[in-house]
C-alpha positions as a printed Julia matrix, in Angstrom:
277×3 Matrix{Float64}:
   0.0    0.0     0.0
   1.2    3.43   -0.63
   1.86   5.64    1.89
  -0.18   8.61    2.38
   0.49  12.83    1.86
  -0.96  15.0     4.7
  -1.35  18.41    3.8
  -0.91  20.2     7.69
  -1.83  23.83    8.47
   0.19  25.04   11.57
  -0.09  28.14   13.11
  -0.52  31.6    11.58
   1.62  33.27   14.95
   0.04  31.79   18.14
   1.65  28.19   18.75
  -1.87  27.44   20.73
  -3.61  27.6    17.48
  -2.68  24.24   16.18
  -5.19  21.28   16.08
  -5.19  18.11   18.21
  -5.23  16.15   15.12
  -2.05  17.91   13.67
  -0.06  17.4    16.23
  -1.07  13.6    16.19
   0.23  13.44   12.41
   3.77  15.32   12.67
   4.39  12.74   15.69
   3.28   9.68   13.86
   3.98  10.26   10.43
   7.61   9.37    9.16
   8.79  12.48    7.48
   7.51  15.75    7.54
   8.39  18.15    4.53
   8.9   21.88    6.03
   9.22  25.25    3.75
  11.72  25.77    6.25
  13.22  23.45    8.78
  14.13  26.22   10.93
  11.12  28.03   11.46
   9.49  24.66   12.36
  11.74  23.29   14.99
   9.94  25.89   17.0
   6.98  24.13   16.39
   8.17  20.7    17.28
  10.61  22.13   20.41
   7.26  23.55   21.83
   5.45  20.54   21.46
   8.02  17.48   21.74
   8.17  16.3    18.39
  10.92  14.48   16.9
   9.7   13.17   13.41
  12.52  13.56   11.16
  12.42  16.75    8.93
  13.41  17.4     5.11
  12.97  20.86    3.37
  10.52  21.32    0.91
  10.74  24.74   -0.33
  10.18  26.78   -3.45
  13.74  26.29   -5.61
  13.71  22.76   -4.83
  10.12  21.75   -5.32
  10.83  19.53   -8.06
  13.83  17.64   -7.24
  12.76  17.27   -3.42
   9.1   16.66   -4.46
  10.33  13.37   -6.41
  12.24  12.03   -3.62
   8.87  12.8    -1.55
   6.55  11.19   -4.01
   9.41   8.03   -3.62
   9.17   7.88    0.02
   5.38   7.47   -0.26
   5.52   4.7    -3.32
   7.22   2.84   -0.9
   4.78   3.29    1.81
   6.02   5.91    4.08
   3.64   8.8     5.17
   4.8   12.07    4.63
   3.19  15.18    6.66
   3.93  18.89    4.65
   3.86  21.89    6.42
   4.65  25.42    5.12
   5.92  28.22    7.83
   2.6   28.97    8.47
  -1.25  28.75    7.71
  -2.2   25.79    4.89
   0.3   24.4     2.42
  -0.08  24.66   -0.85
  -2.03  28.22   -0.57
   0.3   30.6    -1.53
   2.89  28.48   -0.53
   4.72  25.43   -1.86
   2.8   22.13   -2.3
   0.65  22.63   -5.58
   2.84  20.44   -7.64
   3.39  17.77   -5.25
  -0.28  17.12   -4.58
  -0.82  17.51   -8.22
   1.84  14.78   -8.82
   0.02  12.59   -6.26
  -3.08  12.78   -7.42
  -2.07  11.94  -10.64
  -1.02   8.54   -9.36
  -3.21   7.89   -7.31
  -1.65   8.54   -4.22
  -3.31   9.42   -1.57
  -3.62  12.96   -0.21
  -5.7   13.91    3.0
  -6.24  17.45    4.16
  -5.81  17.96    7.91
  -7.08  21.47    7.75
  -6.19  24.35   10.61
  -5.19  28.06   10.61
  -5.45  30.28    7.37
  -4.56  33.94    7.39
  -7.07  34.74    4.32
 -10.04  32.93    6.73
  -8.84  34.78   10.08
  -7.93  38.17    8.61
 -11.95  37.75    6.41
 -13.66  36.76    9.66
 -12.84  39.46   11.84
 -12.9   43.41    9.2
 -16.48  43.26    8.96
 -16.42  43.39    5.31
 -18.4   41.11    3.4
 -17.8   37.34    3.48
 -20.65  35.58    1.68
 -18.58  35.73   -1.44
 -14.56  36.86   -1.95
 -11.75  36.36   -4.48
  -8.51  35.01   -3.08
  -5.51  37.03   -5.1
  -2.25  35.56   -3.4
   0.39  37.73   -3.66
  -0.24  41.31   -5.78
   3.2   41.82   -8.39
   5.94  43.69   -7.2
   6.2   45.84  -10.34
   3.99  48.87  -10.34
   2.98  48.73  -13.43
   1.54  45.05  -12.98
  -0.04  45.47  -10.33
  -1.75  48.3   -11.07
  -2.97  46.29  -14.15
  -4.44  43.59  -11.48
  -6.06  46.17   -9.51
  -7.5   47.96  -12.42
  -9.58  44.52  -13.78
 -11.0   44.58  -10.1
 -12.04  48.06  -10.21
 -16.07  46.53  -10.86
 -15.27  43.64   -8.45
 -18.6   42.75   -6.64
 -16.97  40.53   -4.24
 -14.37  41.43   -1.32
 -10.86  40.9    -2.71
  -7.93  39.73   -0.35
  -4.48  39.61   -1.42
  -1.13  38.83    0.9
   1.45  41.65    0.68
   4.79  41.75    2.2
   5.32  44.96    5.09
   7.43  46.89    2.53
   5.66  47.14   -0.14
   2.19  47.82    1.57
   2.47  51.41    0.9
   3.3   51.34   -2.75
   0.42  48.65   -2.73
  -2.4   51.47   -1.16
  -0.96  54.32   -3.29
  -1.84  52.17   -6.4
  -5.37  51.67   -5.05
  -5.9   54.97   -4.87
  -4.9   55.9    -8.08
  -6.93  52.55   -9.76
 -10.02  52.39   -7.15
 -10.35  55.5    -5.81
  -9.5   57.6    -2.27
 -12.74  56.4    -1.41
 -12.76  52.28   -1.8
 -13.16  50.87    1.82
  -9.37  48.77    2.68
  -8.69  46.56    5.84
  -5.19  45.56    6.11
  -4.34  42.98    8.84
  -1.08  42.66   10.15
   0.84  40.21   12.17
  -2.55  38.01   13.27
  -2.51  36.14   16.35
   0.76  37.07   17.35
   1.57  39.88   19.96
   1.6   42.86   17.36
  -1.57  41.71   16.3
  -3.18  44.98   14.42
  -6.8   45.51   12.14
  -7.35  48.35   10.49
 -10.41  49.17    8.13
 -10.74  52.63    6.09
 -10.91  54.01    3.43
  -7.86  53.66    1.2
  -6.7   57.29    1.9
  -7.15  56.44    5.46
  -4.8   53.46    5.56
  -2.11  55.4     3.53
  -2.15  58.18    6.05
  -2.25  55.29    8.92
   0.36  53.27    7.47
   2.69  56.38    6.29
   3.32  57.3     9.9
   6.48  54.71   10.17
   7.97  51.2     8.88
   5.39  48.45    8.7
   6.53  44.98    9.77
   4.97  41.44    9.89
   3.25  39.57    7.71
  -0.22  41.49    5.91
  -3.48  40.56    4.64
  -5.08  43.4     2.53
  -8.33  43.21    1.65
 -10.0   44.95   -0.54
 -14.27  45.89   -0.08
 -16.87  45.39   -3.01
 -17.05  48.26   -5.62
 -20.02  50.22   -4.88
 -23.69  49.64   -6.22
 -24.23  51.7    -8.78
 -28.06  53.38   -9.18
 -29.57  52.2   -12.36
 -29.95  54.98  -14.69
 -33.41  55.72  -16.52
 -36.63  54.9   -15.93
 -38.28  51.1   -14.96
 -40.03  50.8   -18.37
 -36.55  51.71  -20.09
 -35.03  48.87  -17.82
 -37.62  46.45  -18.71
 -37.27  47.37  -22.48
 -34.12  46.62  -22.66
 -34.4   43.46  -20.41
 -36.79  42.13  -23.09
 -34.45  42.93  -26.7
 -31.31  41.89  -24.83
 -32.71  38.15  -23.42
 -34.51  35.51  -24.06
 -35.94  35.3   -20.23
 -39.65  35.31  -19.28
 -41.79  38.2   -18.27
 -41.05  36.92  -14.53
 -37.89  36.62  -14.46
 -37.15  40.37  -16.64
 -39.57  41.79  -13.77
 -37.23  40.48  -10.59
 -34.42  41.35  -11.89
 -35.44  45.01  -12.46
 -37.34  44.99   -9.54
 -33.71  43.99   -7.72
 -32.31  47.12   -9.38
 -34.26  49.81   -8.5
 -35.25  48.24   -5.31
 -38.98  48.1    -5.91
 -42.06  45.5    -5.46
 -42.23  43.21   -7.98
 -45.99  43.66   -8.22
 -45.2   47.19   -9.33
 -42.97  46.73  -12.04
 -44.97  43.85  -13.28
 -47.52  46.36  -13.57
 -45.34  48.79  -15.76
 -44.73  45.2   -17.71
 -48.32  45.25  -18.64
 -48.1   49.23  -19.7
 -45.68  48.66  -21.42
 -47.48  46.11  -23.76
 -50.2   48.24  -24.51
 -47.84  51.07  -24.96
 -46.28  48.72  -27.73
Protein backbone atom coordinates (compact mmCIF):
# COMPACT_ATOMS: atom_id res chain seq x y z
CA UNK A 1 0.00 0.00 0.00
CA UNK A 2 1.20 3.43 -0.63
CA UNK A 3 1.86 5.64 1.89
CA UNK A 4 -0.18 8.61 2.38
CA UNK A 5 0.49 12.83 1.86
CA UNK A 6 -0.96 15.00 4.70
CA UNK A 7 -1.35 18.41 3.80
CA UNK A 8 -0.91 20.20 7.69
CA UNK A 9 -1.83 23.83 8.47
CA UNK A 10 0.19 25.04 11.57
CA UNK A 11 -0.09 28.14 13.11
CA UNK A 12 -0.52 31.60 11.58
CA UNK A 13 1.62 33.27 14.95
CA UNK A 14 0.04 31.79 18.14
CA UNK A 15 1.65 28.19 18.75
CA UNK A 16 -1.87 27.44 20.73
CA UNK A 17 -3.61 27.60 17.48
CA UNK A 18 -2.68 24.24 16.18
CA UNK A 19 -5.19 21.28 16.08
CA UNK A 20 -5.19 18.11 18.21
CA UNK A 21 -5.23 16.15 15.12
CA UNK A 22 -2.05 17.91 13.67
CA UNK A 23 -0.06 17.40 16.23
CA UNK A 24 -1.07 13.60 16.19
CA UNK A 25 0.23 13.44 12.41
CA UNK A 26 3.77 15.32 12.67
CA UNK A 27 4.39 12.74 15.69
CA UNK A 28 3.28 9.68 13.86
CA UNK A 29 3.98 10.26 10.43
CA UNK A 30 7.61 9.37 9.16
CA UNK A 31 8.79 12.48 7.48
CA UNK A 32 7.51 15.75 7.54
CA UNK A 33 8.39 18.15 4.53
CA UNK A 34 8.90 21.88 6.03
CA UNK A 35 9.22 25.25 3.75
CA UNK A 36 11.72 25.77 6.25
CA UNK A 37 13.22 23.45 8.78
CA UNK A 38 14.13 26.22 10.93
CA UNK A 39 11.12 28.03 11.46
CA UNK A 40 9.49 24.66 12.36
CA UNK A 41 11.74 23.29 14.99
CA UNK A 42 9.94 25.89 17.00
CA UNK A 43 6.98 24.13 16.39
CA UNK A 44 8.17 20.70 17.28
CA UNK A 45 10.61 22.13 20.41
CA UNK A 46 7.26 23.55 21.83
CA UNK A 47 5.45 20.54 21.46
CA UNK A 48 8.02 17.48 21.74
CA UNK A 49 8.17 16.30 18.39
CA UNK A 50 10.92 14.48 16.90
CA UNK A 51 9.70 13.17 13.41
CA UNK A 52 12.52 13.56 11.16
CA UNK A 53 12.42 16.75 8.93
CA UNK A 54 13.41 17.40 5.11
CA UNK A 55 12.97 20.86 3.37
CA UNK A 56 10.52 21.32 0.91
CA UNK A 57 10.74 24.74 -0.33
CA UNK A 58 10.18 26.78 -3.45
CA UNK A 59 13.74 26.29 -5.61
CA UNK A 60 13.71 22.76 -4.83
CA UNK A 61 10.12 21.75 -5.32
CA UNK A 62 10.83 19.53 -8.06
CA UNK A 63 13.83 17.64 -7.24
CA UNK A 64 12.76 17.27 -3.42
CA UNK A 65 9.10 16.66 -4.46
CA UNK A 66 10.33 13.37 -6.41
CA UNK A 67 12.24 12.03 -3.62
CA UNK A 68 8.87 12.80 -1.55
CA UNK A 69 6.55 11.19 -4.01
CA UNK A 70 9.41 8.03 -3.62
CA UNK A 71 9.17 7.88 0.02
CA UNK A 72 5.38 7.47 -0.26
CA UNK A 73 5.52 4.70 -3.32
CA UNK A 74 7.22 2.84 -0.90
CA UNK A 75 4.78 3.29 1.81
CA UNK A 76 6.02 5.91 4.08
CA UNK A 77 3.64 8.80 5.17
CA UNK A 78 4.80 12.07 4.63
CA UNK A 79 3.19 15.18 6.66
CA UNK A 80 3.93 18.89 4.65
CA UNK A 81 3.86 21.89 6.42
CA UNK A 82 4.65 25.42 5.12
CA UNK A 83 5.92 28.22 7.83
CA UNK A 84 2.60 28.97 8.47
CA UNK A 85 -1.25 28.75 7.71
CA UNK A 86 -2.20 25.79 4.89
CA UNK A 87 0.30 24.40 2.42
CA UNK A 88 -0.08 24.66 -0.85
CA UNK A 89 -2.03 28.22 -0.57
CA UNK A 90 0.30 30.60 -1.53
CA UNK A 91 2.89 28.48 -0.53
CA UNK A 92 4.72 25.43 -1.86
CA UNK A 93 2.80 22.13 -2.30
CA UNK A 94 0.65 22.63 -5.58
CA UNK A 95 2.84 20.44 -7.64
CA UNK A 96 3.39 17.77 -5.25
CA UNK A 97 -0.28 17.12 -4.58
CA UNK A 98 -0.82 17.51 -8.22
CA UNK A 99 1.84 14.78 -8.82
CA UNK A 100 0.02 12.59 -6.26
CA UNK A 101 -3.08 12.78 -7.42
CA UNK A 102 -2.07 11.94 -10.64
CA UNK A 103 -1.02 8.54 -9.36
CA UNK A 104 -3.21 7.89 -7.31
CA UNK A 105 -1.65 8.54 -4.22
CA UNK A 106 -3.31 9.42 -1.57
CA UNK A 107 -3.62 12.96 -0.21
CA UNK A 108 -5.70 13.91 3.00
CA UNK A 109 -6.24 17.45 4.16
CA UNK A 110 -5.81 17.96 7.91
CA UNK A 111 -7.08 21.47 7.75
CA UNK A 112 -6.19 24.35 10.61
CA UNK A 113 -5.19 28.06 10.61
CA UNK A 114 -5.45 30.28 7.37
CA UNK A 115 -4.56 33.94 7.39
CA UNK A 116 -7.07 34.74 4.32
CA UNK A 117 -10.04 32.93 6.73
CA UNK A 118 -8.84 34.78 10.08
CA UNK A 119 -7.93 38.17 8.61
CA UNK A 120 -11.95 37.75 6.41
CA UNK A 121 -13.66 36.76 9.66
CA UNK A 122 -12.84 39.46 11.84
CA UNK A 123 -12.90 43.41 9.20
CA UNK A 124 -16.48 43.26 8.96
CA UNK A 125 -16.42 43.39 5.31
CA UNK A 126 -18.40 41.11 3.40
CA UNK A 127 -17.80 37.34 3.48
CA UNK A 128 -20.65 35.58 1.68
CA UNK A 129 -18.58 35.73 -1.44
CA UNK A 130 -14.56 36.86 -1.95
CA UNK A 131 -11.75 36.36 -4.48
CA UNK A 132 -8.51 35.01 -3.08
CA UNK A 133 -5.51 37.03 -5.10
CA UNK A 134 -2.25 35.56 -3.40
CA UNK A 135 0.39 37.73 -3.66
CA UNK A 136 -0.24 41.31 -5.78
CA UNK A 137 3.20 41.82 -8.39
CA UNK A 138 5.94 43.69 -7.20
CA UNK A 139 6.20 45.84 -10.34
CA UNK A 140 3.99 48.87 -10.34
CA UNK A 141 2.98 48.73 -13.43
CA UNK A 142 1.54 45.05 -12.98
CA UNK A 143 -0.04 45.47 -10.33
CA UNK A 144 -1.75 48.30 -11.07
CA UNK A 145 -2.97 46.29 -14.15
CA UNK A 146 -4.44 43.59 -11.48
CA UNK A 147 -6.06 46.17 -9.51
CA UNK A 148 -7.50 47.96 -12.42
CA UNK A 149 -9.58 44.52 -13.78
CA UNK A 150 -11.00 44.58 -10.10
CA UNK A 151 -12.04 48.06 -10.21
CA UNK A 152 -16.07 46.53 -10.86
CA UNK A 153 -15.27 43.64 -8.45
CA UNK A 154 -18.60 42.75 -6.64
CA UNK A 155 -16.97 40.53 -4.24
CA UNK A 156 -14.37 41.43 -1.32
CA UNK A 157 -10.86 40.90 -2.71
CA UNK A 158 -7.93 39.73 -0.35
CA UNK A 159 -4.48 39.61 -1.42
CA UNK A 160 -1.13 38.83 0.90
CA UNK A 161 1.45 41.65 0.68
CA UNK A 162 4.79 41.75 2.20
CA UNK A 163 5.32 44.96 5.09
CA UNK A 164 7.43 46.89 2.53
CA UNK A 165 5.66 47.14 -0.14
CA UNK A 166 2.19 47.82 1.57
CA UNK A 167 2.47 51.41 0.90
CA UNK A 168 3.30 51.34 -2.75
CA UNK A 169 0.42 48.65 -2.73
CA UNK A 170 -2.40 51.47 -1.16
CA UNK A 171 -0.96 54.32 -3.29
CA UNK A 172 -1.84 52.17 -6.40
CA UNK A 173 -5.37 51.67 -5.05
CA UNK A 174 -5.90 54.97 -4.87
CA UNK A 175 -4.90 55.90 -8.08
CA UNK A 176 -6.93 52.55 -9.76
CA UNK A 177 -10.02 52.39 -7.15
CA UNK A 178 -10.35 55.50 -5.81
CA UNK A 179 -9.50 57.60 -2.27
CA UNK A 180 -12.74 56.40 -1.41
CA UNK A 181 -12.76 52.28 -1.80
CA UNK A 182 -13.16 50.87 1.82
CA UNK A 183 -9.37 48.77 2.68
CA UNK A 184 -8.69 46.56 5.84
CA UNK A 185 -5.19 45.56 6.11
CA UNK A 186 -4.34 42.98 8.84
CA UNK A 187 -1.08 42.66 10.15
CA UNK A 188 0.84 40.21 12.17
CA UNK A 189 -2.55 38.01 13.27
CA UNK A 190 -2.51 36.14 16.35
CA UNK A 191 0.76 37.07 17.35
CA UNK A 192 1.57 39.88 19.96
CA UNK A 193 1.60 42.86 17.36
CA UNK A 194 -1.57 41.71 16.30
CA UNK A 195 -3.18 44.98 14.42
CA UNK A 196 -6.80 45.51 12.14
CA UNK A 197 -7.35 48.35 10.49
CA UNK A 198 -10.41 49.17 8.13
CA UNK A 199 -10.74 52.63 6.09
CA UNK A 200 -10.91 54.01 3.43
CA UNK A 201 -7.86 53.66 1.20
CA UNK A 202 -6.70 57.29 1.90
CA UNK A 203 -7.15 56.44 5.46
CA UNK A 204 -4.80 53.46 5.56
CA UNK A 205 -2.11 55.40 3.53
CA UNK A 206 -2.15 58.18 6.05
CA UNK A 207 -2.25 55.29 8.92
CA UNK A 208 0.36 53.27 7.47
CA UNK A 209 2.69 56.38 6.29
CA UNK A 210 3.32 57.30 9.90
CA UNK A 211 6.48 54.71 10.17
CA UNK A 212 7.97 51.20 8.88
CA UNK A 213 5.39 48.45 8.70
CA UNK A 214 6.53 44.98 9.77
CA UNK A 215 4.97 41.44 9.89
CA UNK A 216 3.25 39.57 7.71
CA UNK A 217 -0.22 41.49 5.91
CA UNK A 218 -3.48 40.56 4.64
CA UNK A 219 -5.08 43.40 2.53
CA UNK A 220 -8.33 43.21 1.65
CA UNK A 221 -10.00 44.95 -0.54
CA UNK A 222 -14.27 45.89 -0.08
CA UNK A 223 -16.87 45.39 -3.01
CA UNK A 224 -17.05 48.26 -5.62
CA UNK A 225 -20.02 50.22 -4.88
CA UNK A 226 -23.69 49.64 -6.22
CA UNK A 227 -24.23 51.70 -8.78
CA UNK A 228 -28.06 53.38 -9.18
CA UNK A 229 -29.57 52.20 -12.36
CA UNK A 230 -29.95 54.98 -14.69
CA UNK A 231 -33.41 55.72 -16.52
CA UNK A 232 -36.63 54.90 -15.93
CA UNK A 233 -38.28 51.10 -14.96
CA UNK A 234 -40.03 50.80 -18.37
CA UNK A 235 -36.55 51.71 -20.09
CA UNK A 236 -35.03 48.87 -17.82
CA UNK A 237 -37.62 46.45 -18.71
CA UNK A 238 -37.27 47.37 -22.48
CA UNK A 239 -34.12 46.62 -22.66
CA UNK A 240 -34.40 43.46 -20.41
CA UNK A 241 -36.79 42.13 -23.09
CA UNK A 242 -34.45 42.93 -26.70
CA UNK A 243 -31.31 41.89 -24.83
CA UNK A 244 -32.71 38.15 -23.42
CA UNK A 245 -34.51 35.51 -24.06
CA UNK A 246 -35.94 35.30 -20.23
CA UNK A 247 -39.65 35.31 -19.28
CA UNK A 248 -41.79 38.20 -18.27
CA UNK A 249 -41.05 36.92 -14.53
CA UNK A 250 -37.89 36.62 -14.46
CA UNK A 251 -37.15 40.37 -16.64
CA UNK A 252 -39.57 41.79 -13.77
CA UNK A 253 -37.23 40.48 -10.59
CA UNK A 254 -34.42 41.35 -11.89
CA UNK A 255 -35.44 45.01 -12.46
CA UNK A 256 -37.34 44.99 -9.54
CA UNK A 257 -33.71 43.99 -7.72
CA UNK A 258 -32.31 47.12 -9.38
CA UNK A 259 -34.26 49.81 -8.50
CA UNK A 260 -35.25 48.24 -5.31
CA UNK A 261 -38.98 48.10 -5.91
CA UNK A 262 -42.06 45.50 -5.46
CA UNK A 263 -42.23 43.21 -7.98
CA UNK A 264 -45.99 43.66 -8.22
CA UNK A 265 -45.20 47.19 -9.33
CA UNK A 266 -42.97 46.73 -12.04
CA UNK A 267 -44.97 43.85 -13.28
CA UNK A 268 -47.52 46.36 -13.57
CA UNK A 269 -45.34 48.79 -15.76
CA UNK A 270 -44.73 45.20 -17.71
CA UNK A 271 -48.32 45.25 -18.64
CA UNK A 272 -48.10 49.23 -19.70
CA UNK A 273 -45.68 48.66 -21.42
CA UNK A 274 -47.48 46.11 -23.76
CA UNK A 275 -50.20 48.24 -24.51
CA UNK A 276 -47.84 51.07 -24.96
CA UNK A 277 -46.28 48.72 -27.73
Amino acid sequence: MPGTLYIVATPIGNLEDVTLRALRILKEADLVAAEDTRHSRKLFSHYGISTPMTSYFQHNEASKGERILEALRQGKSVALISDAGTPAISDPGFDLVRRCREEGLPVVAVPGPSAVVAALSVTGLPTSRFAFEGFLPPKTQARRLVLRRLKGEDRTCVFYESPHRLAAALEDLQAELGSEREVAVARELTKIHEELFRGTVAEAIAHFGRGRVRGEIVLMVAPAPEEEPRGTVKEALRKWREDTDLSRRQVVKEVARDFGLPVKEVYRESLELDEEG
